[in-house]
Backbone as CSV, one residue per row, in Angstrom:
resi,resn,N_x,N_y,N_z,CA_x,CA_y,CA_z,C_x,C_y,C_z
1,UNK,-54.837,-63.796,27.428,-54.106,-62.677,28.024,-52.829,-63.158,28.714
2,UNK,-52.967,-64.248,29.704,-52.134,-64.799,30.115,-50.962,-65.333,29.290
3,UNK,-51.187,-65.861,28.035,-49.909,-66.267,27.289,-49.214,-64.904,26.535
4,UNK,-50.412,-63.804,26.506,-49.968,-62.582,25.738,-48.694,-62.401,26.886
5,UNK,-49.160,-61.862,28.256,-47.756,-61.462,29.029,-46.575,-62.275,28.729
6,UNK,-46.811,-63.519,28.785,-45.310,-64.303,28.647,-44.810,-64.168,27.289
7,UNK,-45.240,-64.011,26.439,-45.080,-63.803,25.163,-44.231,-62.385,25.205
8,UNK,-45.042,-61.491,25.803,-44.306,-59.996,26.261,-43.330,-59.980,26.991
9,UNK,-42.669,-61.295,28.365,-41.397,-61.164,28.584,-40.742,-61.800,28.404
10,UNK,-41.098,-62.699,27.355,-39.787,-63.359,26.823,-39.445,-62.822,25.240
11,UNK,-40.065,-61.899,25.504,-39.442,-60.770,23.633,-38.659,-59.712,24.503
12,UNK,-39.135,-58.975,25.781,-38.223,-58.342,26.188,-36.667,-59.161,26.609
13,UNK,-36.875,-59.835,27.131,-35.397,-60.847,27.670,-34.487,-60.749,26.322
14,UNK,-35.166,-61.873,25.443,-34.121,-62.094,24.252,-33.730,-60.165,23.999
15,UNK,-34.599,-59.384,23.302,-34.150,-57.967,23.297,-33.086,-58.070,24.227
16,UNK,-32.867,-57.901,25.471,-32.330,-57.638,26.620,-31.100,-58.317,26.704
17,UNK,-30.560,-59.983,25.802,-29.701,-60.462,25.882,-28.998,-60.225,24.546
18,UNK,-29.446,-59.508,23.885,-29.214,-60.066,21.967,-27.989,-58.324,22.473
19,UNK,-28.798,-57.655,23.387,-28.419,-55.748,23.532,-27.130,-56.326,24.109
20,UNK,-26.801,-56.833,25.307,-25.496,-57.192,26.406,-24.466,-58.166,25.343
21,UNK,-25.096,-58.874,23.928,-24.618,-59.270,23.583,-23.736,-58.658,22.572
22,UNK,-24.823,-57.796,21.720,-23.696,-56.975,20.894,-22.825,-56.293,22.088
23,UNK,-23.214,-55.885,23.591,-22.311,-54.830,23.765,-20.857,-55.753,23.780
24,UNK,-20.795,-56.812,24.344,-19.736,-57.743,24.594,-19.031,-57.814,23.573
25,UNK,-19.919,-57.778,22.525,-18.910,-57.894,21.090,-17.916,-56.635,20.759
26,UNK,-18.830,-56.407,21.202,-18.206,-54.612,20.117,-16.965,-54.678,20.628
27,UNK,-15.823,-54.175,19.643,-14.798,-54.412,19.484,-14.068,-53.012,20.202
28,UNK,-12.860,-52.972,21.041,-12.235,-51.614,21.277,-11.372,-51.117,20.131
29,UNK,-11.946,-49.912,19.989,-11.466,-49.268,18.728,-10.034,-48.801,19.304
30,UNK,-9.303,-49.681,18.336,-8.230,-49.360,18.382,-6.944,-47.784,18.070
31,UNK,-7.790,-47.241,16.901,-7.566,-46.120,16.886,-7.938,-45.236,18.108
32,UNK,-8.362,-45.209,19.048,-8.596,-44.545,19.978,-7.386,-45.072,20.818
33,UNK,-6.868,-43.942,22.000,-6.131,-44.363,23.178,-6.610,-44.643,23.907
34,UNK,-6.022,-45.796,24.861,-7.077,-46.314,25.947,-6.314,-46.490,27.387
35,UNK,-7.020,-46.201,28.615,-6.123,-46.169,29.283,-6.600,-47.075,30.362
36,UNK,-6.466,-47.770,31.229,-7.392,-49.057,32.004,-6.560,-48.771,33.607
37,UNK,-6.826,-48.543,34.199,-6.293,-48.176,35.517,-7.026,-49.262,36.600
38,UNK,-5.944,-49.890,37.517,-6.202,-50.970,38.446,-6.520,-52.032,37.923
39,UNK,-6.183,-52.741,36.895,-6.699,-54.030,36.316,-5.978,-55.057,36.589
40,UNK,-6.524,-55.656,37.588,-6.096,-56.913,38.773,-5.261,-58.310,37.493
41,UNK,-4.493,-58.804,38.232,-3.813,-59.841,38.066,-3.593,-60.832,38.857
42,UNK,-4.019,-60.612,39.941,-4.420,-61.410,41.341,-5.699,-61.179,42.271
43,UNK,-5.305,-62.121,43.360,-6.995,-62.218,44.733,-5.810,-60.447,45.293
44,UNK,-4.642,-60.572,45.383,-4.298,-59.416,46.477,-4.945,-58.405,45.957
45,UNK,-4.920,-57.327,46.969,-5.075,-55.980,46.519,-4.141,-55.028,45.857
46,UNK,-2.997,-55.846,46.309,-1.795,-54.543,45.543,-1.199,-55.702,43.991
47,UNK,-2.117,-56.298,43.649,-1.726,-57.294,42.532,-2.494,-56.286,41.287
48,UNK,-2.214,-55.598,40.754,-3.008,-54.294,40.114,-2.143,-53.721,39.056
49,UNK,-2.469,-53.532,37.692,-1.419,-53.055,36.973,-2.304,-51.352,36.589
50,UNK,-1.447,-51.042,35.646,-2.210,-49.499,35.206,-1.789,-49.696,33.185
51,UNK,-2.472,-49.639,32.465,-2.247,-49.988,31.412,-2.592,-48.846,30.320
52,UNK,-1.718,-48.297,29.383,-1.453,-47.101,28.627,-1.540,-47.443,27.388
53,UNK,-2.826,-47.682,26.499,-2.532,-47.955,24.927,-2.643,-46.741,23.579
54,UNK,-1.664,-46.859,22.765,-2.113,-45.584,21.911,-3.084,-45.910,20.994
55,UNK,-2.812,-44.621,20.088,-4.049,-44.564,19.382,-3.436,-45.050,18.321
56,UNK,-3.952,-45.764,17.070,-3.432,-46.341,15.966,-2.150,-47.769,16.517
57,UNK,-2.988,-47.823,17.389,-1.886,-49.328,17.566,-1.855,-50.566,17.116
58,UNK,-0.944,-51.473,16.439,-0.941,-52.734,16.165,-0.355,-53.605,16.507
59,UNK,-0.659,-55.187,16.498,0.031,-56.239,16.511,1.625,-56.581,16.044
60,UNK,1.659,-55.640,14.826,3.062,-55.961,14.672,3.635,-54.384,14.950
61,UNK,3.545,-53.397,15.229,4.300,-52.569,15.705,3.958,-51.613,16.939
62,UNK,3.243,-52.022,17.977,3.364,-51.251,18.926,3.986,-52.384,19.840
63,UNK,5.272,-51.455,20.618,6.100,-52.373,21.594,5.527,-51.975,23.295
64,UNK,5.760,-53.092,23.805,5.249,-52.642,25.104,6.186,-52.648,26.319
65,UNK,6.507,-51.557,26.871,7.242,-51.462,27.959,6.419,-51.553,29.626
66,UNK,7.261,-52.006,30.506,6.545,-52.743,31.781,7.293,-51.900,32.186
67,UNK,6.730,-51.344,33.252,7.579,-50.695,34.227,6.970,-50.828,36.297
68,UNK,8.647,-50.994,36.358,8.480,-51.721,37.571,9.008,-50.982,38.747
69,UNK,7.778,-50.535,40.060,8.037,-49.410,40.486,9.364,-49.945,41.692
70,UNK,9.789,-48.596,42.361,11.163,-49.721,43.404,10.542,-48.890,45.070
71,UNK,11.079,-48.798,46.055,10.731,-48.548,47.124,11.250,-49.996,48.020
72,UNK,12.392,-50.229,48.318,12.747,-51.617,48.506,11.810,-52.688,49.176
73,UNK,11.194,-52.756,48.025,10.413,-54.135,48.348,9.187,-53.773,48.628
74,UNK,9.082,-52.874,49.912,7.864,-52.615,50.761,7.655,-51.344,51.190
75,UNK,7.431,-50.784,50.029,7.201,-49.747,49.607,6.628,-48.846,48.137
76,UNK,6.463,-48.165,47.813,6.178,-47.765,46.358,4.730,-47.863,45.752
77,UNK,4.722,-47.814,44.596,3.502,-47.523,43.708,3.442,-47.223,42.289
78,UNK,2.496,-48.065,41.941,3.049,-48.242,40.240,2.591,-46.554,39.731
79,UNK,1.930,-45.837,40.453,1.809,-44.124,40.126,3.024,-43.513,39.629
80,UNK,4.160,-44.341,40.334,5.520,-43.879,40.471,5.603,-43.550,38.654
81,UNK,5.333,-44.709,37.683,5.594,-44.260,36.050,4.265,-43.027,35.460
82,UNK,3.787,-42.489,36.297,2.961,-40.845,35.852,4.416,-40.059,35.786
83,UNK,5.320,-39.901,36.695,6.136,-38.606,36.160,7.026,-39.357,35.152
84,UNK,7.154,-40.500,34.705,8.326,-40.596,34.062,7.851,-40.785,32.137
85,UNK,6.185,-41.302,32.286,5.635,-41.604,31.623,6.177,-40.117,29.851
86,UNK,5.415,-38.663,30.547,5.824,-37.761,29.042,7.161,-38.023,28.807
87,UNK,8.482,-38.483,29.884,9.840,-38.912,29.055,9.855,-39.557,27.946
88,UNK,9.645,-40.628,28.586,9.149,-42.286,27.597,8.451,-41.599,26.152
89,UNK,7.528,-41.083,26.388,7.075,-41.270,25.253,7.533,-39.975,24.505
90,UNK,8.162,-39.092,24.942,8.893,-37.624,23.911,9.981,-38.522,23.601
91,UNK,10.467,-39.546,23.685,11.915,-40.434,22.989,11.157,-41.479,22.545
92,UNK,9.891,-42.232,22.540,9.711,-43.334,21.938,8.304,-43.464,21.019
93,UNK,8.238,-44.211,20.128,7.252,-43.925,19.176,6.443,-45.369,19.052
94,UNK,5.083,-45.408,19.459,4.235,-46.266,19.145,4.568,-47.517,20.096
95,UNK,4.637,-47.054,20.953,4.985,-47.833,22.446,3.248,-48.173,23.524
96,UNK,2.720,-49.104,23.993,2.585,-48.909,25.176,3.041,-49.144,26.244
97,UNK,2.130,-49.029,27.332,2.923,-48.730,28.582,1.978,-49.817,29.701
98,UNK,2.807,-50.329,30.494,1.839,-51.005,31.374,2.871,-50.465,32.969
99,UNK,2.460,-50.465,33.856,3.197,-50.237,35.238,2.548,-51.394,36.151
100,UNK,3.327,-51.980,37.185,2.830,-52.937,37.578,2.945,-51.902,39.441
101,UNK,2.372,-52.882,40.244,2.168,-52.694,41.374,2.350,-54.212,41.853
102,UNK,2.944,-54.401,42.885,3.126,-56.112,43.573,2.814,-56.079,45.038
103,UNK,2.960,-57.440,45.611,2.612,-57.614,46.989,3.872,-56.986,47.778
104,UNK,3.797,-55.977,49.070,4.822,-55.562,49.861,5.198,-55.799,50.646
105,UNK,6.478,-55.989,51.315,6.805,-56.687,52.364,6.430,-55.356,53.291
106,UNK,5.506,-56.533,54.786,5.371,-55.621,55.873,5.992,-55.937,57.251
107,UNK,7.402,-55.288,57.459,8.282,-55.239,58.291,7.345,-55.745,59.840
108,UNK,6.191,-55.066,59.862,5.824,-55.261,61.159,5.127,-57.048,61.476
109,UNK,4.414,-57.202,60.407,3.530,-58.154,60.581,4.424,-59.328,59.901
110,UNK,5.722,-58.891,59.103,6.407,-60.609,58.084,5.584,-61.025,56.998
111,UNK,4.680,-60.274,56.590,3.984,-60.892,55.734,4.787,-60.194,54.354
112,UNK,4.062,-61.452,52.876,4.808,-61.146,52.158,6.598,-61.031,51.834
113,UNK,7.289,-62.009,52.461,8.579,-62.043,52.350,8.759,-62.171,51.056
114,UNK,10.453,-62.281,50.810,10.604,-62.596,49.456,10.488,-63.868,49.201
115,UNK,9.994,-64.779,48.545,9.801,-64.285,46.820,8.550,-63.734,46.464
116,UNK,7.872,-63.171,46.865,6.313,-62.879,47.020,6.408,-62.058,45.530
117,UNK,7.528,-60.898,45.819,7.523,-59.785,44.477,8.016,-60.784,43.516
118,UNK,9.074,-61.467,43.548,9.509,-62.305,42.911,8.150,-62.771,41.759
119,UNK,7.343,-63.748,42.546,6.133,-64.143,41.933,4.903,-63.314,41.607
120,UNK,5.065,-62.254,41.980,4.034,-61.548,41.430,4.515,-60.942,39.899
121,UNK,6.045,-61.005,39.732,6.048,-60.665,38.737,5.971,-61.756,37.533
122,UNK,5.820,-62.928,37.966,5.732,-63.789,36.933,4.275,-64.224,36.347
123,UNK,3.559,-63.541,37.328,2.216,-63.944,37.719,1.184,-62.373,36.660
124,UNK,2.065,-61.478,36.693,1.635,-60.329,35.893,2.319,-60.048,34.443
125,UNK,3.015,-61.328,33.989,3.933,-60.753,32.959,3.020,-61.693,32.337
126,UNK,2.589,-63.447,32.636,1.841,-64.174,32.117,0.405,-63.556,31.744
127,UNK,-0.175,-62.996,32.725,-0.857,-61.313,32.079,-1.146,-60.992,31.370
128,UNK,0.241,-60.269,30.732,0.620,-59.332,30.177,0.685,-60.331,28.850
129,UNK,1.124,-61.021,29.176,1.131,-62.357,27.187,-0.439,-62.680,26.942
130,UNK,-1.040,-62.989,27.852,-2.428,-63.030,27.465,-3.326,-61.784,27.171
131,UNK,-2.915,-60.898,27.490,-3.766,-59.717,27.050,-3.443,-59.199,25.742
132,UNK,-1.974,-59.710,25.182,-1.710,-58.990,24.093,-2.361,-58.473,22.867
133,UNK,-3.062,-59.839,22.822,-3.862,-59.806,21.151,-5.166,-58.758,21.130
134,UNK,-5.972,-58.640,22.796,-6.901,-57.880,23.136,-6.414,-56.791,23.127
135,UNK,-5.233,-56.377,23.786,-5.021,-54.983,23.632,-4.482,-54.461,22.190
136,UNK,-4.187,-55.562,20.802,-3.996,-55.552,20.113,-2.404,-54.778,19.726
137,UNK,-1.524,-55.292,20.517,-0.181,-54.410,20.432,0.862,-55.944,20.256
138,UNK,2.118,-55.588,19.893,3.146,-56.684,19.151,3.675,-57.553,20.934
139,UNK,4.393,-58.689,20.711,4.865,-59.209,21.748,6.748,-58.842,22.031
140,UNK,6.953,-57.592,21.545,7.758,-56.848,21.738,8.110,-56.453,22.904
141,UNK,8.371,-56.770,24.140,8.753,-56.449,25.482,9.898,-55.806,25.986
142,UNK,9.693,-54.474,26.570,10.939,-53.926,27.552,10.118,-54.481,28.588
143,UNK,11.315,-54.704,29.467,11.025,-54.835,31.102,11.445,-53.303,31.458
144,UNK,11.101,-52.933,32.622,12.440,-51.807,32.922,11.969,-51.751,34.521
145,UNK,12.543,-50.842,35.083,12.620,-50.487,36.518,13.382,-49.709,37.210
146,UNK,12.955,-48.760,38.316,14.306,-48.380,39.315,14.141,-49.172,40.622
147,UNK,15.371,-49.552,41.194,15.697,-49.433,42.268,15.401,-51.334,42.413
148,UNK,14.511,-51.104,43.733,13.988,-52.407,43.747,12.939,-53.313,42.584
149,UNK,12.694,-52.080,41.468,12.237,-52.536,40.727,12.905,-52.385,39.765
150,UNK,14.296,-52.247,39.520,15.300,-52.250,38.730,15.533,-53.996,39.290
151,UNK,15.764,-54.033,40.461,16.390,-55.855,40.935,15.344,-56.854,40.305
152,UNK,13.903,-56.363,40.145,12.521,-57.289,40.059,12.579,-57.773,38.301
153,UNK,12.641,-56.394,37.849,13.079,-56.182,36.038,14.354,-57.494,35.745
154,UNK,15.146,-57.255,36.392,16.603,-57.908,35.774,16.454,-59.464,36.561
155,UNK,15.489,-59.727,37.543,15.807,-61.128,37.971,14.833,-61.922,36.600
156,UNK,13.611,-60.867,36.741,12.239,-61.747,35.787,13.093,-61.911,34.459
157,UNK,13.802,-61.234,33.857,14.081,-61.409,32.693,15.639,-62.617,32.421
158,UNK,15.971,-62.319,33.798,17.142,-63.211,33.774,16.659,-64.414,33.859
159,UNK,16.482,-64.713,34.904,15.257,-66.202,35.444,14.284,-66.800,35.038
160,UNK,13.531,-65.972,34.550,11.829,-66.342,34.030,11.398,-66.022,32.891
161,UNK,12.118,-65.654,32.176,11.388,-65.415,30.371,11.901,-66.328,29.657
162,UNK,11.191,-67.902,30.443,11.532,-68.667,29.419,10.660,-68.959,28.091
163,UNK,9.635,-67.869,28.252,8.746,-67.531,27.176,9.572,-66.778,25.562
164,UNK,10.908,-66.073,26.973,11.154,-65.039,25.511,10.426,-63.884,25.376
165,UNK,9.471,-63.656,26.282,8.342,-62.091,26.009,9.262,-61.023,25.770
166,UNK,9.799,-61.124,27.424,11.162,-59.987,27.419,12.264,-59.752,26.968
167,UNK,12.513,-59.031,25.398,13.380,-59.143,24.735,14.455,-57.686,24.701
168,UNK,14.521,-57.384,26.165,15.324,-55.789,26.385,14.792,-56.174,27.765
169,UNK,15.693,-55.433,28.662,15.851,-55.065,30.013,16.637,-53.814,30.292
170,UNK,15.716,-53.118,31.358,16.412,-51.729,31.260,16.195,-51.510,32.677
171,UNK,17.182,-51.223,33.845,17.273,-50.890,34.936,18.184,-50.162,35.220
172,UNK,17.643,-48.842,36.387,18.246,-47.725,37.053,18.506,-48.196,38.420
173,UNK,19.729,-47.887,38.986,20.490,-48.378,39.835,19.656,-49.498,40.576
174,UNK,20.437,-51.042,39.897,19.449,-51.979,40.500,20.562,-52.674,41.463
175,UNK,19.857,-53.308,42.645,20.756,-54.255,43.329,20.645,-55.619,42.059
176,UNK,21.613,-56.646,42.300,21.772,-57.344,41.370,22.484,-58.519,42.470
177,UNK,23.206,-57.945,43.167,23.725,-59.369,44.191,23.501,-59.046,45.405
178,UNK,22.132,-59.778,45.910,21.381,-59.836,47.197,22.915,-60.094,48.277
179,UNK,23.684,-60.747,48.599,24.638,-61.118,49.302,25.435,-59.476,49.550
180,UNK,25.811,-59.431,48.578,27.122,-57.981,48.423,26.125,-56.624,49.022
181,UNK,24.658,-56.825,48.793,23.799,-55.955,49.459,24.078,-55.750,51.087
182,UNK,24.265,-56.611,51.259,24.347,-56.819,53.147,25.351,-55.398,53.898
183,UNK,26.460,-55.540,52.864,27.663,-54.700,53.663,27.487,-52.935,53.138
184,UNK,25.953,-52.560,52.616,26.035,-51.394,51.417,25.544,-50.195,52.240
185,UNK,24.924,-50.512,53.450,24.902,-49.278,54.310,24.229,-50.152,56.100
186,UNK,24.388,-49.274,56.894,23.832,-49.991,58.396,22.832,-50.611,58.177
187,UNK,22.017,-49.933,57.491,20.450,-50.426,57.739,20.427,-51.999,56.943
188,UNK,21.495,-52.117,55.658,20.997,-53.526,54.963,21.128,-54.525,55.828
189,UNK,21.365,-55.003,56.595,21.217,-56.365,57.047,20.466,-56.612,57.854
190,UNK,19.520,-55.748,58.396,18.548,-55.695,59.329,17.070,-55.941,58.141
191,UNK,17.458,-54.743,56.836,16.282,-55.236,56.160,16.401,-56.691,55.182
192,UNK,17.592,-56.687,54.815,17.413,-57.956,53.815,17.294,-59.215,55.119
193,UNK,18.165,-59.328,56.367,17.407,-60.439,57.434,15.810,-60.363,57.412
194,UNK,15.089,-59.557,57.520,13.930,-59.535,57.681,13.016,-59.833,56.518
195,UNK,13.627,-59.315,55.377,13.025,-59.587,53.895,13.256,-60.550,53.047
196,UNK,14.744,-61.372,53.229,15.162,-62.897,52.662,15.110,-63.726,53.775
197,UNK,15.958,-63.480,54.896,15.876,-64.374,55.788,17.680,-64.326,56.515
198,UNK,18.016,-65.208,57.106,19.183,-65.369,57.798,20.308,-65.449,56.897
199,UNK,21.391,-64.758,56.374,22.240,-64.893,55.071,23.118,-66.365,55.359
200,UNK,23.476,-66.378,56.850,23.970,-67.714,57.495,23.264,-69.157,56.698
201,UNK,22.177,-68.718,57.344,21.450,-70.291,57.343,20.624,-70.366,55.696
202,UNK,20.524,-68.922,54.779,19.675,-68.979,53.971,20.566,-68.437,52.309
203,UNK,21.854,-68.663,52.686,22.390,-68.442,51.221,21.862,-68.792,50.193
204,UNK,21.359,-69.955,50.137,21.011,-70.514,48.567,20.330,-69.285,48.736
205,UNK,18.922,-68.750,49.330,17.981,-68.172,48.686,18.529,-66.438,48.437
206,UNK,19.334,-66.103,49.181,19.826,-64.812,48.625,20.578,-64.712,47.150
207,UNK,21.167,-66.178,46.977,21.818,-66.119,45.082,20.676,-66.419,44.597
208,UNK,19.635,-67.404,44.849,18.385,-67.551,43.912,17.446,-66.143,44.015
209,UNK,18.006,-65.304,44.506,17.367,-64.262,44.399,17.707,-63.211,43.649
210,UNK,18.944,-62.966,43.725,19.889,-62.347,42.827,20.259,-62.494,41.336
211,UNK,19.757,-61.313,40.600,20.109,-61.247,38.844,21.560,-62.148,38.673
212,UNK,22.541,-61.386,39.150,23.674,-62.056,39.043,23.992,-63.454,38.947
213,UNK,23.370,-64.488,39.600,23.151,-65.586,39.424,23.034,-66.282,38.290
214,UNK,22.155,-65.768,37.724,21.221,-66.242,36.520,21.897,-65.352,35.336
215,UNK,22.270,-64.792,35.142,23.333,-64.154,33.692,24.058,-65.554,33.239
216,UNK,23.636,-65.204,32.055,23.955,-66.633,30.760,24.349,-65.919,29.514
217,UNK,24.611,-66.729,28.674,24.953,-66.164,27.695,23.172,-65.989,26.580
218,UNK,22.297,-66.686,27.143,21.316,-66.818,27.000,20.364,-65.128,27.115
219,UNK,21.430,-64.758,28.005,20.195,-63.117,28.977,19.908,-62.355,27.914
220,UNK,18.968,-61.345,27.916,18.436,-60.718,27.163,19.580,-59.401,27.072
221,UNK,19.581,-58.910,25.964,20.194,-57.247,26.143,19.715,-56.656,27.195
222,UNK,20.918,-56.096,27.717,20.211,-55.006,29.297,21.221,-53.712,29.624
223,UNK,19.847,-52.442,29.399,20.909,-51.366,29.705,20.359,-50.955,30.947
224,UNK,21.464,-50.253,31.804,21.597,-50.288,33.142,22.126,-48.601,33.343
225,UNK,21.544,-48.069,34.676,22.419,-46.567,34.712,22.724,-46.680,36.503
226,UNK,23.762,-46.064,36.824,24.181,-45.980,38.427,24.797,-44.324,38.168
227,UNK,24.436,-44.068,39.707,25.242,-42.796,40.374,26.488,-43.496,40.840
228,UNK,27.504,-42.230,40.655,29.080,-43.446,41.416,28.598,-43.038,42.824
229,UNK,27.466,-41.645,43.403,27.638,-41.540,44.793,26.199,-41.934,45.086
230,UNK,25.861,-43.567,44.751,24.784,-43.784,45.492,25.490,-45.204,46.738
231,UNK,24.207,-44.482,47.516,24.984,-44.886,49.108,23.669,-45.860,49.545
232,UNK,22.653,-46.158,48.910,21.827,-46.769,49.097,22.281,-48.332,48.115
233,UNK,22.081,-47.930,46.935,22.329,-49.445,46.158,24.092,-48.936,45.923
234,UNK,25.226,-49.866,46.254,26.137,-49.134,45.700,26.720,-49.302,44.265
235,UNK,27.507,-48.357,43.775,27.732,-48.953,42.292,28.563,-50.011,42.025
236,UNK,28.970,-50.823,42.855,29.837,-52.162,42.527,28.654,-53.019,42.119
237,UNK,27.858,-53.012,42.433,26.648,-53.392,42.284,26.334,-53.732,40.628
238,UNK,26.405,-52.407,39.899,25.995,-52.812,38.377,27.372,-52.604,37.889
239,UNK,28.644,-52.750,38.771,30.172,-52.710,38.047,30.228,-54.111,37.564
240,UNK,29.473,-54.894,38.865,29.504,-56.398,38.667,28.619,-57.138,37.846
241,UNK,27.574,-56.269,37.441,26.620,-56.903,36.550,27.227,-56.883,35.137
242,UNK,27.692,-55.738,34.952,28.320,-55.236,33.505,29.543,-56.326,33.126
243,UNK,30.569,-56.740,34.387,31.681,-57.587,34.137,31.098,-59.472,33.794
244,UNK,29.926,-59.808,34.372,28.983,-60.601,34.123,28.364,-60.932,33.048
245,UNK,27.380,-59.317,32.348,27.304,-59.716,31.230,28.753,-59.502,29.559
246,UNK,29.203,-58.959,30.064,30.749,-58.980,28.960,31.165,-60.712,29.486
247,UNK,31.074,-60.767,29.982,31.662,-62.378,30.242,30.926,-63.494,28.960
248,UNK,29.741,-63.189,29.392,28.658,-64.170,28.282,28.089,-63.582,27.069
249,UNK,29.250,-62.671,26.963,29.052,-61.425,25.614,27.279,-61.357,25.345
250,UNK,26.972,-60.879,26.315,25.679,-60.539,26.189,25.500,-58.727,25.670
251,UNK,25.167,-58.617,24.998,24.601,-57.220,24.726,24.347,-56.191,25.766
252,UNK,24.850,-54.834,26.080,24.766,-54.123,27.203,25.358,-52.921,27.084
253,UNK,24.614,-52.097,27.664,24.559,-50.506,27.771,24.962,-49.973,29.215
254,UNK,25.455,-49.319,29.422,25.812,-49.220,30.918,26.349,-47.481,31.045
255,UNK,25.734,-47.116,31.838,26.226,-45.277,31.853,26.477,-44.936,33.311
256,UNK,27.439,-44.320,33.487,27.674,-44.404,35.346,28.007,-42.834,35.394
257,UNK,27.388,-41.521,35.905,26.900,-41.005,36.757,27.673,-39.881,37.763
258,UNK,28.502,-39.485,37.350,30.041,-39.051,38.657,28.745,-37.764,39.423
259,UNK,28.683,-38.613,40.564,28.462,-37.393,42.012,27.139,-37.355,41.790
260,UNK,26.289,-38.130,41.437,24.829,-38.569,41.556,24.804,-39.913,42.367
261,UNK,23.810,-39.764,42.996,23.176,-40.354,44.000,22.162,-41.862,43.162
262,UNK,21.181,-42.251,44.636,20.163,-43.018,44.614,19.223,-42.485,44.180
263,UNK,19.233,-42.267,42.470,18.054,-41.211,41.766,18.593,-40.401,41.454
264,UNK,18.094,-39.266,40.102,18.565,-38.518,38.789,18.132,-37.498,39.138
265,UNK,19.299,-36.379,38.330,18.360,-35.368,38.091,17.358,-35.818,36.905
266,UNK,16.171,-34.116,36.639,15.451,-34.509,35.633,16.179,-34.448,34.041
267,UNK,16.870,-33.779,33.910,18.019,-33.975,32.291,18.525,-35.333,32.444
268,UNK,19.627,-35.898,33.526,20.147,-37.102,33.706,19.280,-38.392,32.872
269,UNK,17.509,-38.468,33.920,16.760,-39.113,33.543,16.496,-38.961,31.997
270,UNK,15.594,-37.772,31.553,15.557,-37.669,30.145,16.877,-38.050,29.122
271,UNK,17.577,-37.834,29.206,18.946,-37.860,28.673,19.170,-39.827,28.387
272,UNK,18.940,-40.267,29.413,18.806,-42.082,29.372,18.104,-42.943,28.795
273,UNK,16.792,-41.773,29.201,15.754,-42.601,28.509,15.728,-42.914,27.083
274,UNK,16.505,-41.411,26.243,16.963,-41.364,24.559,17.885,-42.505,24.531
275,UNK,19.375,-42.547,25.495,20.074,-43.760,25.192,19.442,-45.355,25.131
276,UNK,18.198,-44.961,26.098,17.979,-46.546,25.849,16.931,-46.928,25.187
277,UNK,16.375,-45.977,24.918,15.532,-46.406,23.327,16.674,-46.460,22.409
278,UNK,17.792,-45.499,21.869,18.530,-46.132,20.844,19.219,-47.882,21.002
279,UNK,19.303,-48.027,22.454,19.526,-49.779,22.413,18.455,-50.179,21.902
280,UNK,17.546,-50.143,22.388,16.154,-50.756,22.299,15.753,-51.363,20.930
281,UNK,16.301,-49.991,19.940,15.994,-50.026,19.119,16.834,-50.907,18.001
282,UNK,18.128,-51.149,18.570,19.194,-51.814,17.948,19.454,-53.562,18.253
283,UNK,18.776,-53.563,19.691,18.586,-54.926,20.020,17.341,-55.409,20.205
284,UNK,16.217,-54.874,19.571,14.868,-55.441,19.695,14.756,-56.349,18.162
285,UNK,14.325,-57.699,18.591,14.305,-58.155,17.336,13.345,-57.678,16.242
């Protein structure tokens, strides 16, 4: 009797491991859309992406766009790409979508300074290359972003794709030269002192922080949009990015905005998003 029981739980076990085993296997049907919400890339808590796959997707033709939320620095939420998300996809075809979320700077406590976003985005794009083959979509990369995540988009791709993932960059009114930021309204030099550091004593790190820096003739295609009346990032801002990349005849789209602000109307937005899928589509290899 006694060997009968063990006999009886070690047929249930194997059953029990052979079951967890097919489930592990089983493959995500790709024809289905899939959507994965909060799927960590770090120990932080705000290290969290949100990930959008279609249905009928493949390796060699679904492209994947990143989108990178802004709120300067320490602020925002990768939720931010839910309203922009039906744009994107009424102009683009067989795309997914990933939105990132990063570590925030907290004014009160100093934690998280820069380069924190800096590295979180290098830290979620490496990610983003390893998940590819699982999520079964091409290594086709837009970066994109507004604002402060327009600056995060254009440094990672300027600076850090020495992979090559990111082969398009697309940012809405991005700062681009941390320095020229200082003089762009009262409040900047109180937040970029607090968020880079002393511009006196800490120049190197405000140009190593800055897209502008890093423009080569090497940079990826990058289309860019500004309000002429934004009073937050100003538009010398991407006047100077645009004269930067024409310098290293880099590929570039650029649309500027008369009597719009820090942010679009909703036509403005829709209206961009068509222009920069037609880059997209002209400079994606």
């Amino acid at each position: 009797m006694k060997n009968f029981r063990i006999f009886s739980i070690l047929t249930l076990l194997a059953f029990v491991f052979q079951s967890c085993q097919r489930d592990a296997e089983t493959p995500v049907d790709t024809n289905q859309a899939l959507e994965i919400f909060d799927l960590s890339y770090g120990d932080d808590p705000r290290q969290k992406m949100d990930v959008f796959l279609p249905a009928g997707r493949t390796q060699s033709s679904t492209r994947v766009l990143i989108w990178v939320h802004g709120g300067s620095w320490m602020d925002g939420d990768k939720g931010e790409f839910i309203g922009f998300k039906p744009w994107f996809e009424s102009a683009q075809e067989d795309y997914a979508y990933v939105s990132l979320n990063y570590r925030l700077f907290d004014l009160g406590t100093q934690q998280n300074r820069f380069p924190s976003q800096e590295e979180d985005m290098v830290t979620a794009m490496n990610m983003v290359r390893a998940k590819l083959s699982e999520w079964n979509v091409s290594d086709n990369v837009v970066m994109a972003g507004a604002s402060a995540g327009g600056h995060l988009t254009l440094l990672h791709s300027y600076k850090h794709n020495t992979d090559g993932l990111v082969k398009v960059a697309m940012a809405l009114f991005p700062p681009t030269d941390l320095l020229g930021m200082l003089t762009s309204n009262a409040l900047a030099p109180l937040l970029f002192g607090a968020l880079v550091g002393n511009p006196e004593e800490e120049r190197q790190k405000y140009l190593d922080s800055s897209p502008l820096t890093f423009v080569s003739s090497q940079s990826v295609p990058t289309a860019f949009f500004h309000g002429t009346a934004d009073t937050v990032v100003p538009i010398q801002q991407s006047y100077d990015l645009e004269e930067a990349l024409d310098e290293n005849n880099v590929p570039f789209l650029s649309r500027y905005y008369p009597g719009q602000g820090h942010g679009f109307t909703e036509q403005t937005y829709r209206d961009l998003i068509v222009e920069g899928e037609a880059f997209i589509q002209e400079n994606m290899p």
